[in-house]
VEXRO-289684 format. One record per atom (N, C-alpha, C): residue in three letters; x, y, z. Coordinates in steps of 0.02 Angstrom, whole numbers, padded with zeros to 5 digits, always signed. Layout:
% residues N
ALAXYZ...
% end
This chain:
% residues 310
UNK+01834+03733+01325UNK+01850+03687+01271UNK+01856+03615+01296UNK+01893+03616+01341UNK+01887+03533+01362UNK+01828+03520+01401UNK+01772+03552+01438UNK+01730+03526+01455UNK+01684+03493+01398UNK+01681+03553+01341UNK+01642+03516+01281UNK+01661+03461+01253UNK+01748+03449+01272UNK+01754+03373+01237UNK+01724+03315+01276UNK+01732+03336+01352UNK+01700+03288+01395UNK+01649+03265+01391UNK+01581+03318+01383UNK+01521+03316+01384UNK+01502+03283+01313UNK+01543+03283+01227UNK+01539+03263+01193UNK+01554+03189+01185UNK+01622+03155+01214UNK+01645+03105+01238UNK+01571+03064+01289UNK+01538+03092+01327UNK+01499+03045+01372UNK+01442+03066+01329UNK+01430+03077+01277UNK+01376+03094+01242UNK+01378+03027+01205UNK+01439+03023+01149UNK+01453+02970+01110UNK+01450+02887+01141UNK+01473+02898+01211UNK+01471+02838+01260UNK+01416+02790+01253UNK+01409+02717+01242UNK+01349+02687+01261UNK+01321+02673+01329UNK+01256+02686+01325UNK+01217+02660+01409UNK+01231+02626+01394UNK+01219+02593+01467UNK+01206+02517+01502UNK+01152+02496+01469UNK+01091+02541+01467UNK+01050+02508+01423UNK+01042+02481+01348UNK+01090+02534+01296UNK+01119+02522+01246UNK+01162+02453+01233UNK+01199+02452+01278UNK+01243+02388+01273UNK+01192+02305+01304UNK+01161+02330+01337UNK+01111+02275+01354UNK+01073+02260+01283UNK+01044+02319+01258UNK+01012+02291+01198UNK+01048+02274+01136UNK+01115+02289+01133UNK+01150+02251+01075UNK+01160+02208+01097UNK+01185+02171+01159UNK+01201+02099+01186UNK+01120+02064+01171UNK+01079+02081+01187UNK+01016+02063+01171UNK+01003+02021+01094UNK+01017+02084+01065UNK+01003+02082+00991UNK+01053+02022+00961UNK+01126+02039+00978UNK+01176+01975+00965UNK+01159+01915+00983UNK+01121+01900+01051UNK+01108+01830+01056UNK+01036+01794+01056UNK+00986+01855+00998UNK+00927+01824+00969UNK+00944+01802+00901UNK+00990+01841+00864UNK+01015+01824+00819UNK+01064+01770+00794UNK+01107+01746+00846UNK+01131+01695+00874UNK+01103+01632+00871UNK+01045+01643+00895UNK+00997+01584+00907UNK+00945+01574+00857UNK+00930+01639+00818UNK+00889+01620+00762UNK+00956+01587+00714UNK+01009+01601+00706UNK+01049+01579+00666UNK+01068+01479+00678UNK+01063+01476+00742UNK+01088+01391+00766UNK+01040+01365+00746UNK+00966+01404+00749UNK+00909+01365+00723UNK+00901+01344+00676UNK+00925+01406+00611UNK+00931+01396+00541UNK+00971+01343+00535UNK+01018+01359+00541UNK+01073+01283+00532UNK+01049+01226+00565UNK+01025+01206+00608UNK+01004+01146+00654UNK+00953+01121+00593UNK+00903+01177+00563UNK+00836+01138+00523UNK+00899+01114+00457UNK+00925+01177+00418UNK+00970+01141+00357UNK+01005+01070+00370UNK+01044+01070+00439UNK+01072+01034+00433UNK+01030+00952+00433UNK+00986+00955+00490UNK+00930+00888+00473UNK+00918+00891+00398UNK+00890+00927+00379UNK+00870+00914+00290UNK+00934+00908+00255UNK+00967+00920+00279UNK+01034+00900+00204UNK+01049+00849+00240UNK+01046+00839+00298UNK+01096+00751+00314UNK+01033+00691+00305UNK+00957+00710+00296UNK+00893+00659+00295UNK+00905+00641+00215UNK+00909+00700+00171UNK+00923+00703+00102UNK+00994+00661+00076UNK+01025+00679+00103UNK+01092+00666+00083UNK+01106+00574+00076UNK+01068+00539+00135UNK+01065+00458+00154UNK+01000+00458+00119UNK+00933+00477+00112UNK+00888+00455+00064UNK+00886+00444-00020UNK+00958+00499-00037UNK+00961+00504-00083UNK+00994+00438-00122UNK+01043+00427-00065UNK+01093+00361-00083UNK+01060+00304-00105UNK+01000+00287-00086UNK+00963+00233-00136UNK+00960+00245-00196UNK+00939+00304-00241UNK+00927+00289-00300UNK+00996+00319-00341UNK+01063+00340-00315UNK+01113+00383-00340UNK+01181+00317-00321UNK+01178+00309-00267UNK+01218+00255-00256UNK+01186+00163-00275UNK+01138+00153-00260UNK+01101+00085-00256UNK+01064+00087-00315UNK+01069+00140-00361UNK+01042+00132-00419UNK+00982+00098-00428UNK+00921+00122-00381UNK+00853+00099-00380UNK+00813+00148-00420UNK+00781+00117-00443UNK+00729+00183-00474UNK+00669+00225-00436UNK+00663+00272-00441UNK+00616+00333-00410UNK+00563+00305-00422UNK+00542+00285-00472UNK+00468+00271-00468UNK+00457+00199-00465UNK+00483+00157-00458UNK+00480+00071-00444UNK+00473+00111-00354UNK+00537+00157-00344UNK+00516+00147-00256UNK+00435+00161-00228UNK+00425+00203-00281UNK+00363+00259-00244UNK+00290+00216-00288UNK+00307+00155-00343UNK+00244+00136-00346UNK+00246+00050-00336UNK+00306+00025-00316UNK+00313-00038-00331UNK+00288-00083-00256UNK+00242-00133-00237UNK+00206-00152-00203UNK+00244-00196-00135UNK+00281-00210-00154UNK+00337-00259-00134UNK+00393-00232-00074UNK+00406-00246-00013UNK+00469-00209+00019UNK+00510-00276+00064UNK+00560-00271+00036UNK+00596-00327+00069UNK+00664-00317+00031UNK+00699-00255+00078UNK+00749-00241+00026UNK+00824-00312+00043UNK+00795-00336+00074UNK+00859-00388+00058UNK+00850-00454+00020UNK+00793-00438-00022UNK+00807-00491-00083UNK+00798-00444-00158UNK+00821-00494-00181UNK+00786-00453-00272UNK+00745-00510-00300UNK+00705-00460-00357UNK+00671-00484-00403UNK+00692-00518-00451UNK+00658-00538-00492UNK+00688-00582-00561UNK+00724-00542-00617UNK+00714-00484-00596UNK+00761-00427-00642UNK+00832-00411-00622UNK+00831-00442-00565UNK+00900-00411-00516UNK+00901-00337-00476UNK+00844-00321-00452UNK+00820-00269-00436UNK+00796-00267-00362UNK+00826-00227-00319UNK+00801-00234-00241UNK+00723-00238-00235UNK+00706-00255-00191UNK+00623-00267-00171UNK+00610-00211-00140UNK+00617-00154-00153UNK+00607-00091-00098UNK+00543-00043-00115UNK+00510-00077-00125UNK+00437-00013-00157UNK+00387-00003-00076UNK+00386+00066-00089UNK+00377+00106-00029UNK+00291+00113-00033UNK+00274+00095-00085UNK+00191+00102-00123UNK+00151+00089-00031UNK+00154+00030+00006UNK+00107+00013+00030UNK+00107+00053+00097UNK+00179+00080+00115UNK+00194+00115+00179UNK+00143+00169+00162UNK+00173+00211+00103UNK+00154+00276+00115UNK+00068+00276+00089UNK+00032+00215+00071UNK-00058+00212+00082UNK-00083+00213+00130UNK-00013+00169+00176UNK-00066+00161+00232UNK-00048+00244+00299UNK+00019+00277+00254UNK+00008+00327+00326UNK-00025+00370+00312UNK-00062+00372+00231UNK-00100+00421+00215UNK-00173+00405+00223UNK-00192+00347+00228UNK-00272+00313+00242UNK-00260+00325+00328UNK-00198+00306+00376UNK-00201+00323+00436UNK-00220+00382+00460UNK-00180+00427+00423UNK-00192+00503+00458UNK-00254+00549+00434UNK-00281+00542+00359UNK-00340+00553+00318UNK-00406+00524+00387UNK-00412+00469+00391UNK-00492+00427+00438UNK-00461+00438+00506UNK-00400+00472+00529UNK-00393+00504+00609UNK-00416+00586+00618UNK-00413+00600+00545UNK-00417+00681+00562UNK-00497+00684+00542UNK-00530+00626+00501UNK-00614+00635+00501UNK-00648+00605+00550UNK-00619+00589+00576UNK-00649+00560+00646UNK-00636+00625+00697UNK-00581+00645+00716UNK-00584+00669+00768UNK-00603+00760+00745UNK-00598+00784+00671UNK-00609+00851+00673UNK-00702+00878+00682UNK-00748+00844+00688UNK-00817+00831+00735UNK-00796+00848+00768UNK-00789+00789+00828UNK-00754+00803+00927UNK-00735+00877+00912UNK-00693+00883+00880UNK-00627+00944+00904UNK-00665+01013+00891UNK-00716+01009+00837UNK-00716+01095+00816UNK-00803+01080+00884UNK-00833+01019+00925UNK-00878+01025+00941UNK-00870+01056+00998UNK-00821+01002+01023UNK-00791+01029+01100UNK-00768+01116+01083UNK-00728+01130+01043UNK-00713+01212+01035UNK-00778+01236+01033UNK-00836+01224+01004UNK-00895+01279+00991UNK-00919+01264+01074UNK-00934+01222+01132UNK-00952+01217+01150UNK-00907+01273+01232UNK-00840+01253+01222UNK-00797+01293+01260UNK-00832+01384+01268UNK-00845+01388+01189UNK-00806+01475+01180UNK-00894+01478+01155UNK-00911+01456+01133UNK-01003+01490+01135UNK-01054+01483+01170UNK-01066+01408+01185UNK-01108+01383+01218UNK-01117+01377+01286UNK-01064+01361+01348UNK-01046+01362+01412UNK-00989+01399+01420UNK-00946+01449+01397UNK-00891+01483+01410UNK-00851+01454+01499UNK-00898+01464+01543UNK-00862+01467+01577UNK-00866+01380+01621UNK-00904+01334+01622UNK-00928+01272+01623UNK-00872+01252+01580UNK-00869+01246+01517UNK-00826+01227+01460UNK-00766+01238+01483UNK-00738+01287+01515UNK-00658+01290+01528UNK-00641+01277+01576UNK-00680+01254+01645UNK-00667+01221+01690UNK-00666+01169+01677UNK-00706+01129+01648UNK-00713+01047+01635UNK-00670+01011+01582UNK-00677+01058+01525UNK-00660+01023+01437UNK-00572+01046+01465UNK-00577+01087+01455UNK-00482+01129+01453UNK-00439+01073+01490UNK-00462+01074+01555UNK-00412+01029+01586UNK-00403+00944+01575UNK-00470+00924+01537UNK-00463+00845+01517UNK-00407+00874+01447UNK-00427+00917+01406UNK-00391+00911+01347UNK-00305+00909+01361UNK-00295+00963+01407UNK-00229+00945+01437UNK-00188+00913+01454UNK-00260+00885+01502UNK-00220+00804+01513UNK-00195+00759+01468UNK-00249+00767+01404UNK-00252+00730+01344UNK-00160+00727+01314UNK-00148+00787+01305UNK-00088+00815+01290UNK-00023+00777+01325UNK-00039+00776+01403UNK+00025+00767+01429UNK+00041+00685+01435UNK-00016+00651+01406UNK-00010+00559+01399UNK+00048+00553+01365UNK+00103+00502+01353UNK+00160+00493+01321UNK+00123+00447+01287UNK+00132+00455+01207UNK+00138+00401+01162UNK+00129+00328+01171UNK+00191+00322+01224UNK+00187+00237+01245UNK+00133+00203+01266UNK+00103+00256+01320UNK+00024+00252+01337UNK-00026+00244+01315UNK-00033+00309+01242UNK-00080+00282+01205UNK-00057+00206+01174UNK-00022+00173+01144UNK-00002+00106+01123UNK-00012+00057+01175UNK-00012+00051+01229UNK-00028+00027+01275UNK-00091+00000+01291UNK-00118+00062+01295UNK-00200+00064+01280UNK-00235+00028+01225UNK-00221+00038+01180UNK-00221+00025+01123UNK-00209-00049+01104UNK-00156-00081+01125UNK-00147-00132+01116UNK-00194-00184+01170UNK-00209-00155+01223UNK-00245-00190+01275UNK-00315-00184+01279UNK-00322-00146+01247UNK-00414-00114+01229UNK-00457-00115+01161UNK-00419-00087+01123UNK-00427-00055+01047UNK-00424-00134+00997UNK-00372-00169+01014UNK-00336-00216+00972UNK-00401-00261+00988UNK-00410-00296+01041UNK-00462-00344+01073UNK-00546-00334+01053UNK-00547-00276+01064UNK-00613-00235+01052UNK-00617-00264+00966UNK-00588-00238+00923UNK-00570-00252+00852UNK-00574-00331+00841UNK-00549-00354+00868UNK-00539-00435+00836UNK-00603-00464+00858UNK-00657-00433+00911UNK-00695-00459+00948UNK-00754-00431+00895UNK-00744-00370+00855UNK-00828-00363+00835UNK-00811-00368+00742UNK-00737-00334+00723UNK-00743-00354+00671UNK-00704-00440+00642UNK-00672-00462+00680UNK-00624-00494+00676UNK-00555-00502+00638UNK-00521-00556+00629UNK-00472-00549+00610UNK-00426-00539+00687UNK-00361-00525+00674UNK-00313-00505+00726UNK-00333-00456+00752UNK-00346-00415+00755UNK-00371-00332+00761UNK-00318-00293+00748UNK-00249-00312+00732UNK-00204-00266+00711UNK-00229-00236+00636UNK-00235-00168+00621UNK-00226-00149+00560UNK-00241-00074+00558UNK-00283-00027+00510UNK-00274+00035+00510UNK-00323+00038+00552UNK-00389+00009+00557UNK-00434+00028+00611UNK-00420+00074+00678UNK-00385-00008+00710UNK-00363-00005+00784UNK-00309+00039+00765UNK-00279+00047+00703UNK-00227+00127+00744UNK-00271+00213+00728UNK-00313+00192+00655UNK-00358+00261+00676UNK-00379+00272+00729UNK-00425+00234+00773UNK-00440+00236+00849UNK-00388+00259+00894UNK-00334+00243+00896UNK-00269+00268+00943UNK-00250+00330+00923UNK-00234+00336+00860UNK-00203+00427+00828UNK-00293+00473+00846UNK-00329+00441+00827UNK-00391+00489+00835UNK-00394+00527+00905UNK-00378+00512+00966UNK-00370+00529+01038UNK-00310+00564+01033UNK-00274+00545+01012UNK-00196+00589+01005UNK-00196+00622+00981UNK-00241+00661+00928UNK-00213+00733+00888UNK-00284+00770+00888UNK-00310+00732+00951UNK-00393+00795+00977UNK-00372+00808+01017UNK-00319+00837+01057UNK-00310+00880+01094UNK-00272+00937+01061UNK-00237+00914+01023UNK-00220+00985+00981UNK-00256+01035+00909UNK-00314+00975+00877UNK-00372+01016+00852UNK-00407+01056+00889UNK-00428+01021+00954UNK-00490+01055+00980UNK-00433+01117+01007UNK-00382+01126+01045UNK-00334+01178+01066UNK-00335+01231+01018UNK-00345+01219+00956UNK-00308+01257+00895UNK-00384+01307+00860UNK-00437+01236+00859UNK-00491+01271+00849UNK-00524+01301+00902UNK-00503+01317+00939UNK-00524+01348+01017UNK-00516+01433+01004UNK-00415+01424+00971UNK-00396+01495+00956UNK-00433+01510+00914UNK-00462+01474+00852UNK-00483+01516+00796UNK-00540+01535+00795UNK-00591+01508+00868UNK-00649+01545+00871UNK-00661+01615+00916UNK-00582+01609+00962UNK-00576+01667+00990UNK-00571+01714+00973UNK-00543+01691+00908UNK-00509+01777+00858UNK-00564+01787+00827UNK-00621+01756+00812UNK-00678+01796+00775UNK-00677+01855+00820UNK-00705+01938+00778UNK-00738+01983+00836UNK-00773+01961+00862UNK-00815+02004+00918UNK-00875+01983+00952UNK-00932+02029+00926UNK-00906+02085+00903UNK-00943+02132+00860UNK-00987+02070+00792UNK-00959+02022+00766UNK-01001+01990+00731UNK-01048+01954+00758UNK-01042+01914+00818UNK-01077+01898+00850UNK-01148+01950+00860UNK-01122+01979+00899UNK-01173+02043+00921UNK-01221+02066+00846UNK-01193+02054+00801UNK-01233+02110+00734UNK-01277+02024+00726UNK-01257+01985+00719UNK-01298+01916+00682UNK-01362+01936+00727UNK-01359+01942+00784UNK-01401+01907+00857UNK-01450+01969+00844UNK-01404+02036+00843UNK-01453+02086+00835UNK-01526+02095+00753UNK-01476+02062+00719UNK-01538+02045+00652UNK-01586+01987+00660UNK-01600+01947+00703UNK-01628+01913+00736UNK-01629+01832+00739UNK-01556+01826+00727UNK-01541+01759+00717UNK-01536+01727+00798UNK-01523+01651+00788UNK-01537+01631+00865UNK-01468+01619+00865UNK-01442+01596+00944UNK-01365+01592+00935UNK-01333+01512+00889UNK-01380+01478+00863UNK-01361+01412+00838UNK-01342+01436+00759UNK-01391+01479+00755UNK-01411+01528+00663UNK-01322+01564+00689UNK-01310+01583+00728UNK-01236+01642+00736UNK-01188+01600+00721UNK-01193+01547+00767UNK-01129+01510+00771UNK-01127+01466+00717UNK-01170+01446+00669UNK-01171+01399+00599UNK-01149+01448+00555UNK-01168+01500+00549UNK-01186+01534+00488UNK-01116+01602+00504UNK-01101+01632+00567UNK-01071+01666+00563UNK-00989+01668+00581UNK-01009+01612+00659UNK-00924+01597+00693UNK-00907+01553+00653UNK-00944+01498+00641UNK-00877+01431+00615UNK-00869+01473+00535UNK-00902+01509+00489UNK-00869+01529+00432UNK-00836+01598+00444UNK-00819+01635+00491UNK-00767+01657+00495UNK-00713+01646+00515UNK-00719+01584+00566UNK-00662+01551+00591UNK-00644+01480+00542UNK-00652+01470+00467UNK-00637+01425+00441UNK-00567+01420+00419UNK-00520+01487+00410UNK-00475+01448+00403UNK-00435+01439+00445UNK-00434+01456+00513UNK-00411+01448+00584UNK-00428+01358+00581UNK-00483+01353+00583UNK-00494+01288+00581UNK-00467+01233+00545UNK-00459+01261+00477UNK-00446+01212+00423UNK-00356+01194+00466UNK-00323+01236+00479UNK-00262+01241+00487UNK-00263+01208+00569UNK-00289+01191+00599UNK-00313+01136+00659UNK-00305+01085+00600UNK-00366+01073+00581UNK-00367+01005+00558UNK-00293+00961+00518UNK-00272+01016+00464UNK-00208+00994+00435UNK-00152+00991+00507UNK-00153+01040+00536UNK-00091+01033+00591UNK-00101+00959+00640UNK-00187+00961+00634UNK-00173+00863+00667UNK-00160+00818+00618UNK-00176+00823+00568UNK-00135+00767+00511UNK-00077+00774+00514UNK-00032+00834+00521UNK+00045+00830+00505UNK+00074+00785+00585UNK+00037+00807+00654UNK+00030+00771+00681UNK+00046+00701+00698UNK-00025+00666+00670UNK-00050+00602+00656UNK+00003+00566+00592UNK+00012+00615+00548UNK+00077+00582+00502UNK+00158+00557+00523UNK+00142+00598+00563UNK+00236+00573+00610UNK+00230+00538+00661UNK+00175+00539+00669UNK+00157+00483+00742UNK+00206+00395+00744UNK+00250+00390+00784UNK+00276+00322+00781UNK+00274+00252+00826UNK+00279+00275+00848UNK+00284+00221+00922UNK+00189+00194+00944UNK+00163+00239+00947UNK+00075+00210+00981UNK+00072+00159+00914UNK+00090+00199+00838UNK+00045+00154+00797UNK+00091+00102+00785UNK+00136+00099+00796UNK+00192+00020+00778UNK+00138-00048+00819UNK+00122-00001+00873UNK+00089-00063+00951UNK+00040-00074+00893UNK-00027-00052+00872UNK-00073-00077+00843UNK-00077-00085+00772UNK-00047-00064+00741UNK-00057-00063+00642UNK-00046-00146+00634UNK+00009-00196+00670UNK+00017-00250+00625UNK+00083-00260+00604UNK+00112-00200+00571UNK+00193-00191+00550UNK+00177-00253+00496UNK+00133-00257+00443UNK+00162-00272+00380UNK+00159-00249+00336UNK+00219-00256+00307UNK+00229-00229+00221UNK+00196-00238+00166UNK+00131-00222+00176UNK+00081-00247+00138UNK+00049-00209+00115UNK+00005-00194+00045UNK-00031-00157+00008UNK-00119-00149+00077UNK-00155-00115+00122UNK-00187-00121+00125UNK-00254-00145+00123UNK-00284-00187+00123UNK-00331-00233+00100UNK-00398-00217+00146UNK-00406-00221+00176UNK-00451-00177+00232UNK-00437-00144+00271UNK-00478-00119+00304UNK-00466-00095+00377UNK-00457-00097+00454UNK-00461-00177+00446UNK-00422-00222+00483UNK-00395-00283+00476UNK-00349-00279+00420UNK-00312-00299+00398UNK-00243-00288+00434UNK-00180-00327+00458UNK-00125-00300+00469UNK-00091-00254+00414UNK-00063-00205+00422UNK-00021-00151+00375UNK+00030-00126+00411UNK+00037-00054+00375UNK+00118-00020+00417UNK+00122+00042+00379UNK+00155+00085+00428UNK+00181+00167+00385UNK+00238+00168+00382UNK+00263+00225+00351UNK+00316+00242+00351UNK+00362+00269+00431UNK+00327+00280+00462UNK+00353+00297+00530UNK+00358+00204+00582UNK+00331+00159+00564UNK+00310+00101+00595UNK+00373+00070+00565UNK+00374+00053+00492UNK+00447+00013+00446UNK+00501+00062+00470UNK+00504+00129+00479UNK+00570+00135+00525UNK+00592+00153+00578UNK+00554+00129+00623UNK+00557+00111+00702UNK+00577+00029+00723UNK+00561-00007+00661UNK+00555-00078+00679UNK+00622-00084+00643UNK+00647-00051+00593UNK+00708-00079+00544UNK+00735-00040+00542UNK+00765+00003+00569UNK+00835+00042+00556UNK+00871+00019+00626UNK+00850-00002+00671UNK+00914-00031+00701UNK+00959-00083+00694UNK+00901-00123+00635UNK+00933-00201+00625UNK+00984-00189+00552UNK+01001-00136+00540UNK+01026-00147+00465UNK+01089-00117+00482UNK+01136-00095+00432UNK+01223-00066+00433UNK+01225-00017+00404UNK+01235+00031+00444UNK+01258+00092+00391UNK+01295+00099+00322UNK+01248+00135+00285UNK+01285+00124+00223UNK+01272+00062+00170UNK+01228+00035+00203UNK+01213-00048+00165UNK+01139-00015+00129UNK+01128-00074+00083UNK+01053-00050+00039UNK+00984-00036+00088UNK+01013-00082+00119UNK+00942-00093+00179UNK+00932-00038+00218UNK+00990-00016+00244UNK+00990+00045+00286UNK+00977+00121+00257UNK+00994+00124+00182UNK+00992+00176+00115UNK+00907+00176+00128UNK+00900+00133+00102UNK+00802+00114+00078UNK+00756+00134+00155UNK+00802+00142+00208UNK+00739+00172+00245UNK+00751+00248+00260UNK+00829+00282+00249UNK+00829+00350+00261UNK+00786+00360+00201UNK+00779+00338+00150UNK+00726+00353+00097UNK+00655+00369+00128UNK+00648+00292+00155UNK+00558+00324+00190UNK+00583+00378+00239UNK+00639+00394+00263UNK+00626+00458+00303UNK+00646+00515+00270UNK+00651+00510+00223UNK+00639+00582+00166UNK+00599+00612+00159UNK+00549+00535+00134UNK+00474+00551+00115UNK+00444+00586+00171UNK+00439+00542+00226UNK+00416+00578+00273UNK+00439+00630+00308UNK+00492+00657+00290UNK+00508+00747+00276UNK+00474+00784+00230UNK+00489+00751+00170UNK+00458+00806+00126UNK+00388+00799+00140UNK+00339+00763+00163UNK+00256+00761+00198UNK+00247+00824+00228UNK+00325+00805+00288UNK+00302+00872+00337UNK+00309+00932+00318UNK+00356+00936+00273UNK+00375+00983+00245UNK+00304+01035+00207UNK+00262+01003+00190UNK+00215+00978+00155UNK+00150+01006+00190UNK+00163+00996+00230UNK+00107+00986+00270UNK+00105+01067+00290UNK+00184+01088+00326UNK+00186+01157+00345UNK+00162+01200+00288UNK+00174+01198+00230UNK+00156+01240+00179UNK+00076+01250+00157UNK+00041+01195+00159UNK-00036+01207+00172UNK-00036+01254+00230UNK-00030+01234+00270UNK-00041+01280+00322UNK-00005+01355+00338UNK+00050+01368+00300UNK+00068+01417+00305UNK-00003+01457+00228UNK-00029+01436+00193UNK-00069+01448+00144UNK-00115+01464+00188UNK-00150+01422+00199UNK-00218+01410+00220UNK-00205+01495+00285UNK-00173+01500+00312UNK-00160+01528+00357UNK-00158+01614+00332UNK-00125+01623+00268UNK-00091+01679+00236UNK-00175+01703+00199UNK-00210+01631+00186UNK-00276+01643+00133UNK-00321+01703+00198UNK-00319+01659+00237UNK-00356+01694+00316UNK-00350+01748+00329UNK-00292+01786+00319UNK-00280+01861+00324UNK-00295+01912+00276UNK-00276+01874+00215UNK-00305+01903+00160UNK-00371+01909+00165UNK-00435+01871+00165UNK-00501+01874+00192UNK-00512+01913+00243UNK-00488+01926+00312UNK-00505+01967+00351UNK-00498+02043+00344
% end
């Protein structure tokens, strides 16, 4: 009788291994939980100060989002702050729109060229420049940019050379290392069994790779391309060096302008917490939450469409 309680007792007992995997389990859950809270908490405290312009400062929603004008420390003839966000958010959408058609060519060429054409040439040579591409800091590209890009610009089109041009040129290098990376994966995941059946019906490999890899790998791709716009949309510091930083409706394309990431890099240190001025730019960083926000959801689509198709 008491041996069976014993043997029942070390029965009920947890392994070492048991208790390893609940300690396990407690501190993935742990950490998926700090995460959850870490993202809520950014979005309710970005929300919470963006909101204060139009709830506290009593600005209107749509004067901000269509009105041409930003200079929130004067008013108009109505008695109304100067805060219309109209020209920021054209120009970070004309910025990141002519960076991602420029560079998604390069990106899906260099990928076809990696994974079809030279496989093993391609990943010695392309892989490790793209890398490199990757590990440049921001400041660098602006640097560049300002010393190359800007000069180059004023020299063939003229004008200053600050404007969306010279910063499409700078974001265009900066978010082709993570298209071509991205469309790299999505030509890997085609089978090879499709390959093999095109080639075997007697197509050539240009007929395979037009007609069979890049439209099975389209929405791998598409989701490259948007993931360098979401990218290219938050980008701050390279494009402050070349855009110009003015508050201005767009007018060309080398014209001086500004984004929403540029007006608050340059002006949220100079203003007071809690003041209109300081309200009116957690606003542009709302917007440019809810973008990203925005941005992830195409791509969680585009991504969900992809599986469904396969």
């Amino acid at each position: 009788m008491k041996s069976t309680q014993q043997l029942e007792r070390q029965l009920k007992r947890h392994s070492k291994a048991a208790r390893l995997e609940s300690w396990g389990r407690f501190i993935s859950f742990s950490a998926l939980l700090l995460i959850v809270a870490v993202v809520v908490g950014i979005i309710g405290f970005v929300a919470s100060k963006g909101i204060a312009t139009f709830a506290t400062n009593h600005v209107s929603l749509w004067d901000f989002l269509t009105e041409k004008t930003w200079n929130p420390n004067i008013k108009d003839a109505h008695g109304n702050p100067e805060v219309g966000a109209l020209p920021m958010i054209v120009g970070s959408f004309l910025i990141t729109i002519l960076s991602a058609i420029v560079a998604t060519p390069f990106a899906i060429g260099t990928a076809v060229f990696m994974n079809e054409i030279s496989p093993n040439r391609g990943a010695k040579i392309l892989q490790p420049v793209t890398e490199l591409l990757v590990g440049i800091p921001s400041v660098v590209y602006g640097f560049i940019g300002l010393s190359v890009v800007v000069p180059v610009t004023r020299a063939v089109f003229g004008g200053s050379g600050f404007g969306i041009l010279s910063g499409t040129c700078v974001l265009f290098v900066m978010i082709l290392p993570t298209v071509t990376s991205m469309s790299t994966d999505a030509l890997k995941a085609v089978p090879r069994y499709y390959r093999e059946a095109s080639l075997a019906l007697g197509a050539t490999q240009w007929q395979t790779i037009y007609k069979v890899v890049l439209r099975a790998a389209t929405p791998g791709l598409m989701t490259a391309v948007v993931f360098g716009m979401a990218r290219a949309f938050g980008e701050a510091l390279a494009v402050q060096m070349v855009i110009g930083n003015a508050a201005l409706m767009p007018s060309s394309l080398v014209a001086p302008a500004s984004t929403l990431t540029s007006v608050l890099t340059t002006g949220i240190g100079n203003t007071v917490m809690g003041s209109l001025q300081n309200n009116a730019l957690w606003s542009l960083a709302l917007v440019l939450l809810l973008m990203s926000l925005v941005f992830n959801l195409i791509i969680r689509l585009i991504g969900r469409k992809g599986r469904m198709q396969a």
